[in-house]
PDB file of N, CA, C and O in Angstrom:
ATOM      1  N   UNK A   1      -3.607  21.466   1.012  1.00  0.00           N
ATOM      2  CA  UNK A   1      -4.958  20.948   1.154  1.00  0.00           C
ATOM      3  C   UNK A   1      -4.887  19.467   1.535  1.00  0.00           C
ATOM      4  O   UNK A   1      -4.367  18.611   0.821  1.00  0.00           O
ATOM      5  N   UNK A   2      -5.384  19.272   2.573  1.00  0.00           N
ATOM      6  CA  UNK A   2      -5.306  17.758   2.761  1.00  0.00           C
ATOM      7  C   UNK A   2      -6.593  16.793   2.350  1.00  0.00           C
ATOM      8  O   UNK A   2      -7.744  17.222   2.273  1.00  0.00           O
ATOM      9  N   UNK A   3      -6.185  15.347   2.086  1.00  0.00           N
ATOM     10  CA  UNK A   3      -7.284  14.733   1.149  1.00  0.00           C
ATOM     11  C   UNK A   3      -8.412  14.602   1.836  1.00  0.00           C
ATOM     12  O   UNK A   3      -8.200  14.715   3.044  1.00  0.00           O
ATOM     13  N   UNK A   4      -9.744  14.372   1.510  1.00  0.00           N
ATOM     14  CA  UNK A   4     -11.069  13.716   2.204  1.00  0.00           C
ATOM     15  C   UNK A   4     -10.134  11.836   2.914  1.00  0.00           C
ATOM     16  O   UNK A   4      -9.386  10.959   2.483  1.00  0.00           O
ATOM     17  N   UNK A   5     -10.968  12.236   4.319  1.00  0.00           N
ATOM     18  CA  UNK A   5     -10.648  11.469   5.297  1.00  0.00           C
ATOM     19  C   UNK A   5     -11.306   9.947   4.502  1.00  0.00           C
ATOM     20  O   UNK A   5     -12.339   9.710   3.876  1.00  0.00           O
ATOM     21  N   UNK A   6     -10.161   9.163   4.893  1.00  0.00           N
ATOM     22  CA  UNK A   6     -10.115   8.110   4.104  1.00  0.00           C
ATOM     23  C   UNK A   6      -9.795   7.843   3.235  1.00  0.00           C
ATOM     24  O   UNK A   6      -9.831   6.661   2.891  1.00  0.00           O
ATOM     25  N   UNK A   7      -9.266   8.927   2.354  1.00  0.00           N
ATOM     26  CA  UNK A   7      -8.723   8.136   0.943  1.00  0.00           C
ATOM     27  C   UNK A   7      -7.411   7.982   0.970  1.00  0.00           C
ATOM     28  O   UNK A   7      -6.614   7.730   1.874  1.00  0.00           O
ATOM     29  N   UNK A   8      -7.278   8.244  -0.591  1.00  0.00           N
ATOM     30  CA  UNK A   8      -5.114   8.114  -0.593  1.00  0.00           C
ATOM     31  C   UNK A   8      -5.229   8.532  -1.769  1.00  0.00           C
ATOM     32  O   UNK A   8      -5.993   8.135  -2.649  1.00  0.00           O
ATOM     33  N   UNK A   9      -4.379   9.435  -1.795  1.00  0.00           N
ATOM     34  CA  UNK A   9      -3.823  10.120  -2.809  1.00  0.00           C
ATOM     35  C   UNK A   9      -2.783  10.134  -4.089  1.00  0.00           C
ATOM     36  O   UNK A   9      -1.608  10.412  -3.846  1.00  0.00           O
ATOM     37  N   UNK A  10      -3.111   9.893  -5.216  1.00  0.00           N
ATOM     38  CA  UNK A  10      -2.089   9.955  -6.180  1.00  0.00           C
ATOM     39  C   UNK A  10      -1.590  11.245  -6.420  1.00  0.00           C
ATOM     40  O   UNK A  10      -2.078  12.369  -6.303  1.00  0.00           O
ATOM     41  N   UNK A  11      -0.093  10.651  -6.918  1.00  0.00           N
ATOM     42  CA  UNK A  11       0.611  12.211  -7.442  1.00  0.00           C
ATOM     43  C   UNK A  11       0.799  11.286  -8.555  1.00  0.00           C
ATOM     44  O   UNK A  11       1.380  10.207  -8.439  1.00  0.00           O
ATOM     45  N   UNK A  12       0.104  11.901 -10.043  1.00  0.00           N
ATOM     46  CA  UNK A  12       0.881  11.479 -11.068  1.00  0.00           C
ATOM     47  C   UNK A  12       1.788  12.420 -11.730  1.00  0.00           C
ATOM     48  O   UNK A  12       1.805  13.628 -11.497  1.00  0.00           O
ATOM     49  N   UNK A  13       2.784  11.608 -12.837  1.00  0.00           N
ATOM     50  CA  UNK A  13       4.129  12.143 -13.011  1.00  0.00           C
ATOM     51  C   UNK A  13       4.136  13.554 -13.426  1.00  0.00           C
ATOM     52  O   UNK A  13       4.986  14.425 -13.236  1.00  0.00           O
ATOM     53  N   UNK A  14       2.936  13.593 -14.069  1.00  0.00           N
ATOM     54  CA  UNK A  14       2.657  15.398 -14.926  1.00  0.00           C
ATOM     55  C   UNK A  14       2.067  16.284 -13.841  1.00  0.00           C
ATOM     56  O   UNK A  14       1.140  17.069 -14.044  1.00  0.00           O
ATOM     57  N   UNK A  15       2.724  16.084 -12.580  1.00  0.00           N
ATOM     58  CA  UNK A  15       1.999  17.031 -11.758  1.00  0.00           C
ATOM     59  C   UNK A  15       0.379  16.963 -10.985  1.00  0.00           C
ATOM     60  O   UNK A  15       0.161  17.509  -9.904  1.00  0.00           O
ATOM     61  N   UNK A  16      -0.226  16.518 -11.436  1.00  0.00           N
ATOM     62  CA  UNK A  16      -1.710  16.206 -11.381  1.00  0.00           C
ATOM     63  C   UNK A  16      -1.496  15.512 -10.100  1.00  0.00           C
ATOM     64  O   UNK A  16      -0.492  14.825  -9.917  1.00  0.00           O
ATOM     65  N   UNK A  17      -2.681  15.717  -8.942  1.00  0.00           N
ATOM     66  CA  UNK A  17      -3.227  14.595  -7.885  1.00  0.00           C
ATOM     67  C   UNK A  17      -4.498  14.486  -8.493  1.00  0.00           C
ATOM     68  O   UNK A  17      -5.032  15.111  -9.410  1.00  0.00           O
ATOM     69  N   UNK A  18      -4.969  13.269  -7.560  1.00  0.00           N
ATOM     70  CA  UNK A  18      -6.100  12.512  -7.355  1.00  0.00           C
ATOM     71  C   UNK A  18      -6.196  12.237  -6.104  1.00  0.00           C
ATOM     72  O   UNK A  18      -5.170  11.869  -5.531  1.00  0.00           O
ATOM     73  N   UNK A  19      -7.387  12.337  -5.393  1.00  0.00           N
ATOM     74  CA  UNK A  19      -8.021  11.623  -4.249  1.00  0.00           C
ATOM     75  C   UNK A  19      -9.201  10.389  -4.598  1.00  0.00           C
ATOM     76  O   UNK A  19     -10.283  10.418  -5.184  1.00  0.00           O
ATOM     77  N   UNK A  20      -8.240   9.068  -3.780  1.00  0.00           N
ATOM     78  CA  UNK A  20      -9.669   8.143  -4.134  1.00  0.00           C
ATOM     79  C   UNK A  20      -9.839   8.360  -2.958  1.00  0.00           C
ATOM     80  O   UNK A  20      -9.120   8.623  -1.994  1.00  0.00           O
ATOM     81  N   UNK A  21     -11.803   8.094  -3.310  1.00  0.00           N
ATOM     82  CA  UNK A  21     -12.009   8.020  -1.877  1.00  0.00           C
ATOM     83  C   UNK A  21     -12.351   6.838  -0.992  1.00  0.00           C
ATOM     84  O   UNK A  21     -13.324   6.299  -1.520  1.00  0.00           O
ATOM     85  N   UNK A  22     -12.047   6.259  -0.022  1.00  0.00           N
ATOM     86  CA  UNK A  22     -12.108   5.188   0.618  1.00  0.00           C
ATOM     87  C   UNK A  22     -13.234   4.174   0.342  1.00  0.00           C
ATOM     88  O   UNK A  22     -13.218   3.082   0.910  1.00  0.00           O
ATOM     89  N   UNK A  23     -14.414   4.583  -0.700  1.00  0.00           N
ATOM     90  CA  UNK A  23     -15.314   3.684  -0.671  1.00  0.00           C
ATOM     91  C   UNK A  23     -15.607   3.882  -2.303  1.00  0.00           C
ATOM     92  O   UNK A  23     -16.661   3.845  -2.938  1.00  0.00           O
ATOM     93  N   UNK A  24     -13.945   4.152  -2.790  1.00  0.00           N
ATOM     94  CA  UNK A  24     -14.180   3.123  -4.236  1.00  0.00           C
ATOM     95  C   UNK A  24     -12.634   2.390  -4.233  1.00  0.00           C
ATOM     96  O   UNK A  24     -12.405   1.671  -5.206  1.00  0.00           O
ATOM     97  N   UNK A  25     -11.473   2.535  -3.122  1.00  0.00           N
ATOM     98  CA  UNK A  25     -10.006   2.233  -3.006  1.00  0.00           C
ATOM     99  C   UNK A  25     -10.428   0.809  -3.642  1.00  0.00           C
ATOM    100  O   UNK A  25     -10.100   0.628  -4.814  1.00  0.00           O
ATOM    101  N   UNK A  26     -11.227  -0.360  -2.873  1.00  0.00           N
ATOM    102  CA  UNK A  26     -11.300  -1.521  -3.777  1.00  0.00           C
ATOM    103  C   UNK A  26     -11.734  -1.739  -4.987  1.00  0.00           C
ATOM    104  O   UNK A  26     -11.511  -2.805  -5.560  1.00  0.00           O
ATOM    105  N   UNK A  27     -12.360  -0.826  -5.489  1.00  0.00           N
ATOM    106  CA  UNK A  27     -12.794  -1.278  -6.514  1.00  0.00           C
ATOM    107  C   UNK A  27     -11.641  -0.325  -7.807  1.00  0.00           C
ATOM    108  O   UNK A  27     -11.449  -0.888  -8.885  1.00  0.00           O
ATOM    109  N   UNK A  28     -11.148   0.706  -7.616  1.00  0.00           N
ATOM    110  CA  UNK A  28      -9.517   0.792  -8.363  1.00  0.00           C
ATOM    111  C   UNK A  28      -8.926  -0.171  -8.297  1.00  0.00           C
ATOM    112  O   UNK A  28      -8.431  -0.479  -9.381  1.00  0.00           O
ATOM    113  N   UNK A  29      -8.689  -0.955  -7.368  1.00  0.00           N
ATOM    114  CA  UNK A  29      -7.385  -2.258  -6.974  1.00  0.00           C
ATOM    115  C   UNK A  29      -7.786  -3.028  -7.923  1.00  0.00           C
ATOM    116  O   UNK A  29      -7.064  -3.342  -8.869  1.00  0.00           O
ATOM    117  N   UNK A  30      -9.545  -3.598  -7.700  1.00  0.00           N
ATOM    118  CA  UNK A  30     -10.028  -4.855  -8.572  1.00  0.00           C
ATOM    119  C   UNK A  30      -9.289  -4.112 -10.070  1.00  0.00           C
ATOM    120  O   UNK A  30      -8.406  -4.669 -10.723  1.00  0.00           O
ATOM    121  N   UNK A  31      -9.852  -2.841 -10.377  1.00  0.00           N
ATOM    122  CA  UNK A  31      -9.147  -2.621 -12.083  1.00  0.00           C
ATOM    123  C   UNK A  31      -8.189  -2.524 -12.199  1.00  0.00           C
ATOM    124  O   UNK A  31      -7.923  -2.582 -13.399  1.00  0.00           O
ATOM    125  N   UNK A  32      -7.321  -2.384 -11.587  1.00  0.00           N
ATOM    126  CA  UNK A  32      -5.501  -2.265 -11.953  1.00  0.00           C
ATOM    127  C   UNK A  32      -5.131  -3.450 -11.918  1.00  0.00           C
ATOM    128  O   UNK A  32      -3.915  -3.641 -11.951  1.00  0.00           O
ATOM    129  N   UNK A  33      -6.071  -4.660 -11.837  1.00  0.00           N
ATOM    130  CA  UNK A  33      -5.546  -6.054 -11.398  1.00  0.00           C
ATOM    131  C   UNK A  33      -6.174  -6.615 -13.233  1.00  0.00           C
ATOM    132  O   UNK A  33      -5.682  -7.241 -14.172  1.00  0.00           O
ATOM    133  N   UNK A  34      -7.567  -5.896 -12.920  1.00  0.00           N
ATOM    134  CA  UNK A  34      -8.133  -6.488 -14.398  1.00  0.00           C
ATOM    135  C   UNK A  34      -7.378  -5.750 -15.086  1.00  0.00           C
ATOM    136  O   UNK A  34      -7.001  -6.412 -16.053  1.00  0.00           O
ATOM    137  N   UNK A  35      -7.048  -4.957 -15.101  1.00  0.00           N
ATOM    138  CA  UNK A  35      -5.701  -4.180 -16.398  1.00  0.00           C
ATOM    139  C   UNK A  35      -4.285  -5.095 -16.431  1.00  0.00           C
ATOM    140  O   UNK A  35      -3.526  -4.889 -17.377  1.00  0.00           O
ATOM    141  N   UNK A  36      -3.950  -5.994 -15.526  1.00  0.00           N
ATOM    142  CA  UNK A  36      -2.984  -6.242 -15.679  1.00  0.00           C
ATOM    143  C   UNK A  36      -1.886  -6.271 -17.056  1.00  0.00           C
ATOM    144  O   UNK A  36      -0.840  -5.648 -17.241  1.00  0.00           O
ATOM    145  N   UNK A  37      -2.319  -6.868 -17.567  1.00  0.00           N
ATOM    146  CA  UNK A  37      -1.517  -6.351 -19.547  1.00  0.00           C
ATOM    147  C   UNK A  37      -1.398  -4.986 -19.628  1.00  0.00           C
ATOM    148  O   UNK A  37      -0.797  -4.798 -20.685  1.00  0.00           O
ATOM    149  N   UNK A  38      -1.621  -3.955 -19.129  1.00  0.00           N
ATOM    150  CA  UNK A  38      -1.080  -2.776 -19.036  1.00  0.00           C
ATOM    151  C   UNK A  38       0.009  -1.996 -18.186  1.00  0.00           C
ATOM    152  O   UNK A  38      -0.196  -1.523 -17.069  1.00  0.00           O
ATOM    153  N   UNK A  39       0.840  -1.956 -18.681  1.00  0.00           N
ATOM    154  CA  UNK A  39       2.196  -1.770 -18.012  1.00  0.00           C
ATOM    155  C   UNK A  39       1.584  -0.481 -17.115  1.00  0.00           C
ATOM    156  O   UNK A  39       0.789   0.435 -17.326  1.00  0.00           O
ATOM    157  N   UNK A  40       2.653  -1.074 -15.671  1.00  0.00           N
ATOM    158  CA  UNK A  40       2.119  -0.098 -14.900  1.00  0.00           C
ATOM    159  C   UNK A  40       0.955  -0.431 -13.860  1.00  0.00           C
ATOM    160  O   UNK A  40       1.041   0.077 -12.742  1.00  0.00           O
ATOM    161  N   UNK A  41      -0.394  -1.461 -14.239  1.00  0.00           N
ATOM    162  CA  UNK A  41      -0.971  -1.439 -13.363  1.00  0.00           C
ATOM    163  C   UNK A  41      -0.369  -2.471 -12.276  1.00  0.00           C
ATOM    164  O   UNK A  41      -0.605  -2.110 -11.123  1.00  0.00           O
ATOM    165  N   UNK A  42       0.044  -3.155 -12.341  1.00  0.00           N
ATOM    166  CA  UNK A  42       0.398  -4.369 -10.761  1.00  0.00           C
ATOM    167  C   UNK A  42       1.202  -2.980  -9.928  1.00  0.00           C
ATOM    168  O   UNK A  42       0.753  -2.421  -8.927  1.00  0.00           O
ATOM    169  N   UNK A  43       2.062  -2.743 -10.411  1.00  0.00           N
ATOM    170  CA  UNK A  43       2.963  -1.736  -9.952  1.00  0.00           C
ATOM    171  C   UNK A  43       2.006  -0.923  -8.784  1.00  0.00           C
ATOM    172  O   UNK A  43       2.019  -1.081  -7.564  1.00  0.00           O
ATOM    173  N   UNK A  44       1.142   0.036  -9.639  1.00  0.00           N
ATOM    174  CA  UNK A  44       0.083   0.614  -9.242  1.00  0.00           C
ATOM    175  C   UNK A  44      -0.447  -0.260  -7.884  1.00  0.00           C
ATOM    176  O   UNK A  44      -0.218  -0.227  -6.676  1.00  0.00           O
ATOM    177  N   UNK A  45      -1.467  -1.226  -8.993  1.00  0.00           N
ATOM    178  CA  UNK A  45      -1.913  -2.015  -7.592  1.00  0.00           C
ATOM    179  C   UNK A  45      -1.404  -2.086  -6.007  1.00  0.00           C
ATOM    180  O   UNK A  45      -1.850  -1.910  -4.873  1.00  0.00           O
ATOM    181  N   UNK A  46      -0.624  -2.323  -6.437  1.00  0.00           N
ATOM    182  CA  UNK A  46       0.088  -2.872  -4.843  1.00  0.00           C
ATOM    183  C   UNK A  46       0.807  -1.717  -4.184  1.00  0.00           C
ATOM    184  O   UNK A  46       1.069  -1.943  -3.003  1.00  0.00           O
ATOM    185  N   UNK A  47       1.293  -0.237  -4.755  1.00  0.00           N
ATOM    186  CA  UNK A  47       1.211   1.172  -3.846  1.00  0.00           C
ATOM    187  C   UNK A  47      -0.213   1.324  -3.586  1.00  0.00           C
ATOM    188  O   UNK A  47      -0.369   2.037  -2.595  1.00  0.00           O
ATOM    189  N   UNK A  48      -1.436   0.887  -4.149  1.00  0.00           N
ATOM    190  CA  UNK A  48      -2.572   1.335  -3.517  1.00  0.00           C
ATOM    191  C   UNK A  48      -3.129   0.318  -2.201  1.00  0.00           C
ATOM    192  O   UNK A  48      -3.675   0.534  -1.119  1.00  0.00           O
ATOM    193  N   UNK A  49      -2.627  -0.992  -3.000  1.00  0.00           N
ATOM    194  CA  UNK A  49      -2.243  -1.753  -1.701  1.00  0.00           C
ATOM    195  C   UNK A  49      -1.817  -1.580  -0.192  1.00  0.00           C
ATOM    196  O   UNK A  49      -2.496  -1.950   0.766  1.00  0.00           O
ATOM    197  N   UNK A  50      -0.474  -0.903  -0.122  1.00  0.00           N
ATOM    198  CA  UNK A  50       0.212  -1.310   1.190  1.00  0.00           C
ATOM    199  C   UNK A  50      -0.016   0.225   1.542  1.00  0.00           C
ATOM    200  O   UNK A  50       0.336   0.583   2.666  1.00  0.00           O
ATOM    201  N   UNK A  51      -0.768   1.489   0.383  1.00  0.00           N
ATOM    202  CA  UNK A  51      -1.144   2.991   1.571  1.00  0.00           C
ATOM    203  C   UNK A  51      -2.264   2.235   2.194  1.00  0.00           C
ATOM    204  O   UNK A  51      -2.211   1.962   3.393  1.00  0.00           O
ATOM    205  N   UNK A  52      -3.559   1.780   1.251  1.00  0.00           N
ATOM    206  CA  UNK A  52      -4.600   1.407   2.092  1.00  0.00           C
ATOM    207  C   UNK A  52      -4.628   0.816   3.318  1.00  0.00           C
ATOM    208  O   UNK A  52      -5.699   0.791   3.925  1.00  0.00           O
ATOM    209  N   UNK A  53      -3.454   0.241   3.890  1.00  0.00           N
ATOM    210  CA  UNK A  53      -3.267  -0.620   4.904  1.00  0.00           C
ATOM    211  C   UNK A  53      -2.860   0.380   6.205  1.00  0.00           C
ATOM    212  O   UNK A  53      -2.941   0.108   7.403  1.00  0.00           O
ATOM    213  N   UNK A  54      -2.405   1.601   5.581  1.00  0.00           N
ATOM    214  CA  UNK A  54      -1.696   2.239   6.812  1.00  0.00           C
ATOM    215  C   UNK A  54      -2.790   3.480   7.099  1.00  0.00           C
ATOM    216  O   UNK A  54      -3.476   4.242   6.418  1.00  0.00           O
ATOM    217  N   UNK A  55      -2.523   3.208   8.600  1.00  0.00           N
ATOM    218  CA  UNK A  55      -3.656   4.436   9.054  1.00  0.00           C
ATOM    219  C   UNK A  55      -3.256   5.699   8.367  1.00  0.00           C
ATOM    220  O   UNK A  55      -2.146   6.048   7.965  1.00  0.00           O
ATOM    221  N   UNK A  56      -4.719   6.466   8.314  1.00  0.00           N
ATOM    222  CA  UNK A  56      -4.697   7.444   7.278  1.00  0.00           C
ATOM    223  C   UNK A  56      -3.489   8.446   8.269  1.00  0.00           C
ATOM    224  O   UNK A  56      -2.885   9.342   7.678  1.00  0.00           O
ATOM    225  N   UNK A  57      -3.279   8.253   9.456  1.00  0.00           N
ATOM    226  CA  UNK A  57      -2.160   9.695   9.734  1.00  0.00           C
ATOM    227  C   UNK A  57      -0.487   9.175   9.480  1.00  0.00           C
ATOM    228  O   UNK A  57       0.244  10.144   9.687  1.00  0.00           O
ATOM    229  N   UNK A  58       0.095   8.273   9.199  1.00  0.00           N
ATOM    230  CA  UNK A  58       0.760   7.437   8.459  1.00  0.00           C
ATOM    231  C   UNK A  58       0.718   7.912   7.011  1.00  0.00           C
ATOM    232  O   UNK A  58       1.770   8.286   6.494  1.00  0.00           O
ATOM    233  N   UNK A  59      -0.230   7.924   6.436  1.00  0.00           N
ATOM    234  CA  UNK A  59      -0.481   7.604   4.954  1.00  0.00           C
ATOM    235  C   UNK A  59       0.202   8.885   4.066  1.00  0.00           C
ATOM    236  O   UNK A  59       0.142   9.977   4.630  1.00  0.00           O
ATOM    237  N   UNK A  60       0.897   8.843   2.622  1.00  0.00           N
ATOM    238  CA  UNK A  60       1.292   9.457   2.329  1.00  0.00           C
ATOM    239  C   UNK A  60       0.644   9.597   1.057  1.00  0.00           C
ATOM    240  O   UNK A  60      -0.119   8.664   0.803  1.00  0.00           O
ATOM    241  N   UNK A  61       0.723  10.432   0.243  1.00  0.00           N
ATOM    242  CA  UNK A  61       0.660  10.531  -1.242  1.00  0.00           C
ATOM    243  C   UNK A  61       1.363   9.324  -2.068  1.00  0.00           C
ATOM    244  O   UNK A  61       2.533   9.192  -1.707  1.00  0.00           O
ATOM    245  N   UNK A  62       1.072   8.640  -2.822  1.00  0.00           N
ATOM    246  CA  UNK A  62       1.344   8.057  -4.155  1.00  0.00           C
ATOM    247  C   UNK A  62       1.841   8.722  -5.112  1.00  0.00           C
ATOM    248  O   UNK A  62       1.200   9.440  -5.880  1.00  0.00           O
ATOM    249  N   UNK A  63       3.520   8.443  -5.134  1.00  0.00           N
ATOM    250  CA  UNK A  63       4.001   9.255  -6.239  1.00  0.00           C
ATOM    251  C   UNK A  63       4.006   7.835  -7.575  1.00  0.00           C
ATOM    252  O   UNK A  63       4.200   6.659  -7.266  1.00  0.00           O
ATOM    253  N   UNK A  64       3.771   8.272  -8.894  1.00  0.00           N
ATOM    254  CA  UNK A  64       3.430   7.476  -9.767  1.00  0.00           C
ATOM    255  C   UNK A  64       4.364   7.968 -10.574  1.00  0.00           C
ATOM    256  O   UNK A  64       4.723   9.145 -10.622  1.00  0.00           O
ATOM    257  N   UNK A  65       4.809   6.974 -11.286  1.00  0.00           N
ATOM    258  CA  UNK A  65       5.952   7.128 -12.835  1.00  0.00           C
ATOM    259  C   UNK A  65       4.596   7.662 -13.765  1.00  0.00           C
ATOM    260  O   UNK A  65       3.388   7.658 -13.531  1.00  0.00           O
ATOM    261  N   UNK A  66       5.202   7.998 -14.624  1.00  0.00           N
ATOM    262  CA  UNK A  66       4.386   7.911 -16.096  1.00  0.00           C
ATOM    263  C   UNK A  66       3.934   6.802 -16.489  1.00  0.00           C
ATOM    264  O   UNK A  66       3.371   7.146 -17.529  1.00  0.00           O
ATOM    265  N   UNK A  67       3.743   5.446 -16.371  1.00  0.00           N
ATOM    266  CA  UNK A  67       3.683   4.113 -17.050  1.00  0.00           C
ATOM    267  C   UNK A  67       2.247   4.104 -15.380  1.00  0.00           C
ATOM    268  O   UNK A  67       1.020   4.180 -15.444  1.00  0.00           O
ATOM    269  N   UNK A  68       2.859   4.020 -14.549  1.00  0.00           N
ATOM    270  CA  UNK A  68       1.551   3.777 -13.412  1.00  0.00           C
ATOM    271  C   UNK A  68       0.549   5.009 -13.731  1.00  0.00           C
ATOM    272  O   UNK A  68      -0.638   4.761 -13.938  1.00  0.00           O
ATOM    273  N   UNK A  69       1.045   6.366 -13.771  1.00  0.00           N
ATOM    274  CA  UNK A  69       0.032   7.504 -14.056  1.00  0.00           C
ATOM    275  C   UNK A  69      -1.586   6.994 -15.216  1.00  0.00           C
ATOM    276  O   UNK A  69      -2.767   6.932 -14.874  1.00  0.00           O
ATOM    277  N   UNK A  70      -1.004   6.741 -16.472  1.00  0.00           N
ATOM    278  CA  UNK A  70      -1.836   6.242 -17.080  1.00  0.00           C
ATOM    279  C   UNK A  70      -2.267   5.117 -16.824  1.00  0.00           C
ATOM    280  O   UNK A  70      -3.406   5.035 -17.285  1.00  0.00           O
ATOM    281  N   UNK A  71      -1.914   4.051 -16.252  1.00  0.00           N
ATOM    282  CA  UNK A  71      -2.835   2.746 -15.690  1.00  0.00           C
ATOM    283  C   UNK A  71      -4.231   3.263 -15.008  1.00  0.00           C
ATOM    284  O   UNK A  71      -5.427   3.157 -15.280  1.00  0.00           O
ATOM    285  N   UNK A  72      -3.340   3.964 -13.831  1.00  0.00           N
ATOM    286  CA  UNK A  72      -4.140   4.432 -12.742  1.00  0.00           C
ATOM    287  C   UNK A  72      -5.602   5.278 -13.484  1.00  0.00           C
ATOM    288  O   UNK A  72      -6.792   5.014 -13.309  1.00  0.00           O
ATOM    289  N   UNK A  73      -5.003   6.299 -14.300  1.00  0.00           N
ATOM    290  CA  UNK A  73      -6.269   7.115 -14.886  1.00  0.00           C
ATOM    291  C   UNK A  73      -6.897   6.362 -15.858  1.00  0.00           C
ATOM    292  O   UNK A  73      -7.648   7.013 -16.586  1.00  0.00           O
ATOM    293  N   UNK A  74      -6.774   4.724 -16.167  1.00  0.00           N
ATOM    294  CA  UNK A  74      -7.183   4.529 -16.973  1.00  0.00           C
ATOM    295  C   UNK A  74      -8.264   3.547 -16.198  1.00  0.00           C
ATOM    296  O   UNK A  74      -9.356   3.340 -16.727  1.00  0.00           O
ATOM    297  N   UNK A  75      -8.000   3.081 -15.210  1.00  0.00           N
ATOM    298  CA  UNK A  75      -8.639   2.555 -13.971  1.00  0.00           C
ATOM    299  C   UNK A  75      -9.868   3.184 -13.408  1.00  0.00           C
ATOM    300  O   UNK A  75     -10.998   2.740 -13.208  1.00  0.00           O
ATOM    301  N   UNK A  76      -9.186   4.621 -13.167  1.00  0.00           N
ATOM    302  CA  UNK A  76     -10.333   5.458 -12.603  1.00  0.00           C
ATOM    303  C   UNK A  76     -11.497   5.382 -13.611  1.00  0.00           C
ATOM    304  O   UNK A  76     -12.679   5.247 -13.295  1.00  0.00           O
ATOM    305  N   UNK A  77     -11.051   5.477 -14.768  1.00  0.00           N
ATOM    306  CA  UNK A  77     -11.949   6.010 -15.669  1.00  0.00           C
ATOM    307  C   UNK A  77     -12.993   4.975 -16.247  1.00  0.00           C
ATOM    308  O   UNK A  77     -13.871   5.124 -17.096  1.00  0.00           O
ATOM    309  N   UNK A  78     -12.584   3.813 -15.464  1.00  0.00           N
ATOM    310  CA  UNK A  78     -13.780   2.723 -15.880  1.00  0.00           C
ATOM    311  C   UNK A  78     -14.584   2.641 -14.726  1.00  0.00           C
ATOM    312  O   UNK A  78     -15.487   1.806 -14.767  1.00  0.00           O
ATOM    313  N   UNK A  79     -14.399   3.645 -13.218  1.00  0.00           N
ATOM    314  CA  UNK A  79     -14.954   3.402 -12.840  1.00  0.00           C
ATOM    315  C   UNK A  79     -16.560   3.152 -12.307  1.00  0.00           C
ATOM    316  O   UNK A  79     -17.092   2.271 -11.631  1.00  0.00           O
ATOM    317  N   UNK A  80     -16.854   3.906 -12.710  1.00  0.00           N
ATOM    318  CA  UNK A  80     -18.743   3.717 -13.403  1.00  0.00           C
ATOM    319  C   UNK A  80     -18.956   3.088 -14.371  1.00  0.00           C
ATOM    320  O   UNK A  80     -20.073   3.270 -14.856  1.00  0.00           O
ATOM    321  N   UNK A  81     -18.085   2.146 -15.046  1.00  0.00           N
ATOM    322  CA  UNK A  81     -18.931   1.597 -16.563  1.00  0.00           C
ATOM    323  C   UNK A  81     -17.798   0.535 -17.230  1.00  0.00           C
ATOM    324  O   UNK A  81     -16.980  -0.187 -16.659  1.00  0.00           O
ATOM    325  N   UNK A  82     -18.046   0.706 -18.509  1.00  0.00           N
ATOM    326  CA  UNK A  82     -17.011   0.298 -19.195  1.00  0.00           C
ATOM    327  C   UNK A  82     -16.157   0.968 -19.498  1.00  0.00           C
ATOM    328  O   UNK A  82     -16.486   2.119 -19.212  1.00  0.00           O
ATOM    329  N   UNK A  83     -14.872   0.935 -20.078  1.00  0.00           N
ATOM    330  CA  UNK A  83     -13.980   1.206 -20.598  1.00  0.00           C
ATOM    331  C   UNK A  83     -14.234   2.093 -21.116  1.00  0.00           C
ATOM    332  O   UNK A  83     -15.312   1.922 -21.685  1.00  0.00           O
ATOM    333  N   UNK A  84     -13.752   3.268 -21.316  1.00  0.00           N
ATOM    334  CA  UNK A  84     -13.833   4.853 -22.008  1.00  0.00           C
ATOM    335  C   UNK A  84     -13.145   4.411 -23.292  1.00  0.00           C
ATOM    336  O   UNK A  84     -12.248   3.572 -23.207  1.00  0.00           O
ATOM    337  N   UNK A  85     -13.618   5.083 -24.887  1.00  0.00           N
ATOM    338  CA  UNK A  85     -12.946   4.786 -25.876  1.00  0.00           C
ATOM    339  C   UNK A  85     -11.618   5.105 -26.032  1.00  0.00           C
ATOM    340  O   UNK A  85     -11.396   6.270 -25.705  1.00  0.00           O
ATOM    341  N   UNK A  86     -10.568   4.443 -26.446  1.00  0.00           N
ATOM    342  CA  UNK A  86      -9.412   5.190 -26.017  1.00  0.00           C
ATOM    343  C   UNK A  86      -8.544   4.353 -25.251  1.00  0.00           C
ATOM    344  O   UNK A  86      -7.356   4.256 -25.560  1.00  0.00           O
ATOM    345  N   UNK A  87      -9.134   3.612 -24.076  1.00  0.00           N
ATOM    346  CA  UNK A  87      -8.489   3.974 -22.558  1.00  0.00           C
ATOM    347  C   UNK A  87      -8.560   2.106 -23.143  1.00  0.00           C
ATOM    348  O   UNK A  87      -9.591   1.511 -23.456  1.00  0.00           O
ATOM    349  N   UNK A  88      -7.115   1.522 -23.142  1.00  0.00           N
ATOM    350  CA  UNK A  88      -7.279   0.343 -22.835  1.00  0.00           C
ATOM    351  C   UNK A  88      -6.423  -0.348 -21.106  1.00  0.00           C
ATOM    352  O   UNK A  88      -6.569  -1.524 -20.771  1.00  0.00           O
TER     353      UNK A  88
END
C-alpha cells in the first residue's frame, strides 16, 4: 500500500507504520524539537527532516529504533492539544 501523496512514513520498531500527512510534517518536527529531553526525539527530528526534503518518488519509509518509536508517537499524540496523560 503506498502512503497518501505527500507524506512520509514511519516504520516503528514493533512493526507498526504511520503516515504523516504533508500538512501536519511541520508541526511533528516543531514537537520532536519541543520534546527534546526525550530521548529519541532530535534523532527523530531530523529523519523527518532530510525525508521531507526529498521528492516524494525518492522518499522512503522511516525506520525508527524503539527510543525514536515512542518520541515520535508521543509527538503525534499531542498533535491536536496537549499532552495525553502518560505521554511525556
Amino acid at each position: 500500500m503506498q502512503p497518501p501523496k505527500g507524506s512520509v512514513r514511519f516504520d516503528f520498531a514493533d512493526g507498526e507504520a504511520l503516515d504523516i500527512p504533508a500538512h501536519n510534517l511541520r508541526r511533528v518536527f516543531d514537537l520532536l524539537w519541543e520534546g527534546a529531553g526525550v530521548p529519541g526525539s532530535i534523532s527523530a527530528a531530523a529523519l523527518l527532516q532530510d525525508a521531507s526534503e526529498l521528492s516524494e518518488f525518492a522518499r522512503r519509509p522511516i525506520e525508527l529504533t524503539a527510543t525514536q518509536s515512542r518520541a515520535v508517537r508521543g509527538a503525534v499524540s499531542r498533535l491536536d492539544g496537549p499532552p495525553a496523560a502518560g505521554v511525556s
